[in-house]
C-alpha positions as CSV (number, residue, x, y, z in Angstrom):
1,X,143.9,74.5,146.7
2,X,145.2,75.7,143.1
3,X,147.7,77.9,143.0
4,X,146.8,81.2,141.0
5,X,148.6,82.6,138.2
6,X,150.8,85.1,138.4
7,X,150.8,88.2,136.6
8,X,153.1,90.4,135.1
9,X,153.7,93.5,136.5
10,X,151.5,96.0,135.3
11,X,154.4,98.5,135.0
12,X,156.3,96.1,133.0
13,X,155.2,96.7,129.2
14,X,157.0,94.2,127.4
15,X,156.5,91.5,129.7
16,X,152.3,91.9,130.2
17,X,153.0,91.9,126.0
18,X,154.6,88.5,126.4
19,X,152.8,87.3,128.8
20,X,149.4,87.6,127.0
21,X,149.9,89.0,122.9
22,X,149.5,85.6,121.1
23,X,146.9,85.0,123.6
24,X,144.9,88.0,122.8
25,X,145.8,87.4,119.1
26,X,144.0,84.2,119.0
27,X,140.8,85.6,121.1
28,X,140.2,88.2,118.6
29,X,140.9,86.1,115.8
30,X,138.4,83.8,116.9
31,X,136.2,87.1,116.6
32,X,136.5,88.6,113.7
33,X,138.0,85.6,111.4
34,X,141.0,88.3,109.9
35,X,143.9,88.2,111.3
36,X,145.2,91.8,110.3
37,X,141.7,93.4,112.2
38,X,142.8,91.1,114.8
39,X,146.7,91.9,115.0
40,X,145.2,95.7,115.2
41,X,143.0,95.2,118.3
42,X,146.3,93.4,119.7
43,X,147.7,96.8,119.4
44,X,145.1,99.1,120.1
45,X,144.7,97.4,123.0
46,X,147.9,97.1,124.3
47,X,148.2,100.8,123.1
48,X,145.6,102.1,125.6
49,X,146.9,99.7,128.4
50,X,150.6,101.8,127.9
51,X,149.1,105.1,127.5
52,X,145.7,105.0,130.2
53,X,147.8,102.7,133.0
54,X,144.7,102.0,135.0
55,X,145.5,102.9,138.3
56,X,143.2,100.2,139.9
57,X,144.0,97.5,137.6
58,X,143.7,94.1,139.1
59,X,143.8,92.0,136.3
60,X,145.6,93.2,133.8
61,X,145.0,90.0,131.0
62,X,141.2,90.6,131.9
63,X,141.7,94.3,130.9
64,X,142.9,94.2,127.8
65,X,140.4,91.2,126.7
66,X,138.0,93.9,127.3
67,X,139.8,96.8,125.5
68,X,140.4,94.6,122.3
69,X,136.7,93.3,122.3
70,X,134.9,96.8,122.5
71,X,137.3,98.0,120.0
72,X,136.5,94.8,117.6
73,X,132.9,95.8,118.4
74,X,133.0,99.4,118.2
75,X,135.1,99.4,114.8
76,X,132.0,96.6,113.7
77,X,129.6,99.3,114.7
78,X,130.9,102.0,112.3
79,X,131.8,100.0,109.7
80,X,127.8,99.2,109.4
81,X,127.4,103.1,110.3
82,X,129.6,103.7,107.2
83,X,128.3,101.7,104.9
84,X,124.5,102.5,105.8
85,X,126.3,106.3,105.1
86,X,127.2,105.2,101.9
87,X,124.0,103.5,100.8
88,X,122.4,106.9,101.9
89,X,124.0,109.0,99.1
90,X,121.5,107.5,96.4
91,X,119.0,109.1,98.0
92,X,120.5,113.0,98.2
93,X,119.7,114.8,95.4
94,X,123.6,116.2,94.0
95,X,122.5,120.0,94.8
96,X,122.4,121.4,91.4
97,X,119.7,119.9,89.9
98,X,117.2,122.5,88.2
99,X,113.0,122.0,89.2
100,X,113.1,120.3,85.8
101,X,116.3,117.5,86.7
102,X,115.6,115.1,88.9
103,X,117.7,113.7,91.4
104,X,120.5,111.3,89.9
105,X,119.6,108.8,87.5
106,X,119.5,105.3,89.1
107,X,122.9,104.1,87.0
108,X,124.7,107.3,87.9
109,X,123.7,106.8,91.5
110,X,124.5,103.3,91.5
111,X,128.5,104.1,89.7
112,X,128.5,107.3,92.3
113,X,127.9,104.8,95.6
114,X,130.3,102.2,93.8
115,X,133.1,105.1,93.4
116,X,132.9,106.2,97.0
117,X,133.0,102.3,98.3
118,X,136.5,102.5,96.2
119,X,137.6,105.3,98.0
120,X,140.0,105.6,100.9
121,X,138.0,105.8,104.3
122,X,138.8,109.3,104.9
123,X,137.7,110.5,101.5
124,X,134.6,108.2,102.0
125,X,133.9,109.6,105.7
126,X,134.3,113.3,105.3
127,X,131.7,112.9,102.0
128,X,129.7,111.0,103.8
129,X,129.4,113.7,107.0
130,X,129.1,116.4,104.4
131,X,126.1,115.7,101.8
132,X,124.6,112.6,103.2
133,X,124.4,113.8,106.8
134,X,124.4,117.3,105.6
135,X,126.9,118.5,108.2
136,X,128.4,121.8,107.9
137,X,132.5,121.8,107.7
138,X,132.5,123.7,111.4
139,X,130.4,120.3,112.5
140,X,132.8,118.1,110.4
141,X,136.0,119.8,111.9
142,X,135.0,119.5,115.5
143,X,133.6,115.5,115.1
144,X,137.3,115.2,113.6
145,X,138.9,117.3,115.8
146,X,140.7,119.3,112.7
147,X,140.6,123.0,111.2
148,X,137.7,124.0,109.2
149,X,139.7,124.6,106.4
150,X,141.5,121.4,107.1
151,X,137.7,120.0,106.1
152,X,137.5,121.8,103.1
153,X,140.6,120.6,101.7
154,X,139.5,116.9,102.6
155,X,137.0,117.5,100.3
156,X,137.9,119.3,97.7
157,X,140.5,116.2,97.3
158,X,138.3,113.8,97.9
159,X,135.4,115.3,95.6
160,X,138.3,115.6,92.8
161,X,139.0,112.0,93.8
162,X,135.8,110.7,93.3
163,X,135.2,112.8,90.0
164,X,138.6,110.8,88.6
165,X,136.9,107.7,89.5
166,X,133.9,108.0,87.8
167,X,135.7,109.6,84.9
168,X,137.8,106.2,84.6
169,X,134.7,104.2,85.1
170,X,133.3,106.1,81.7
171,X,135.4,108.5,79.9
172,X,132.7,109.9,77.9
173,X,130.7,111.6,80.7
174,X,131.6,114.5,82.1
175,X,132.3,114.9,85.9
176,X,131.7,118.7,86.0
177,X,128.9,117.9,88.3
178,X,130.8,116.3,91.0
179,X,134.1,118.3,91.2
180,X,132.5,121.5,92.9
């Protein structure tokens, strides 16, 4: 009969961590093929084993495989939800346009989605939520879980952000349009 392995005790941080990190490391690597993303689900995972403590945890190696592999997939999941967010803005008319405007001209649209691809990922997500999704800054604020006029500065920043992007992209045009 084999004998079993035996595990760490669960109370015992550092030693489930040695027991099982460079393990976990090279599962996730294996995963997601970058070894940062998969250094991060290392942590998160280990993260969420030291702050939840299951209390029924049996296994505690098999736990955290599954902690680190929904994370992998759920940070997959939004990073496609993001990018579909971005790709979205070249279709939402800018707000100001006159009956006789038009939505954005294709090149403008096309330097506008390139900007916000350039921009950090809280800039990028809270001008996403706002004029592709249309959300209000009250929706915005409670998805975040910050003050409405914590969402308002966001993007005031990251609207003046994206206007200095697109102003060193081509200093001829005016960004008037996008700095409201």
């Amino acid at each position: 009969m084999a004998e079993r392995e035996t595990q760490p005790d669960p109370d015992d941080l550092e030693a489930v961590y040695a027991a099982y990190a460079r393990e976990l490391w090279a599962l996730f690597y294996s995963r997601c093929s970058d070894r940062e993303l998969a250094a991060d689900a290392v942590q998160e995972a280990f993260w969420r084993f030291h702050s939840k403590r299951p209390s029924d945890l049996k296994d505690s190696r098999a736990w955290l495989i599954r902690v680190g592999t929904n994370w992998l997939r759920d940070r997959g999941r939004r990073k496609r939800r993001a990018a579909k967010s971005v790709e979205s803005l070249s279709h939402v008319p800018d707000g100001r346009d006159g009956p006789d405007e038009g939505p954005l001209s294709a090149e403008l649209r096309d330097e506008v989605r390139e900007a916000i691809k350039r921009l950090k990922l809280e800039d990028r997500e809270v001008l996403v939520l706002k004029y592709a999704l249309d959300w209000s800054s009250a929706r915005i604020a409670s998805t975040l879980g910050v003050a409405v006029t914590a969402v308002d500065m966001r993007l005031s920043r990251a609207r003046r952000r994206l206007a200095e992007l697109l102003e060193s992209n081509n200093p001829n045009r005016s960004t008037d349009r996008t700095s409201e």
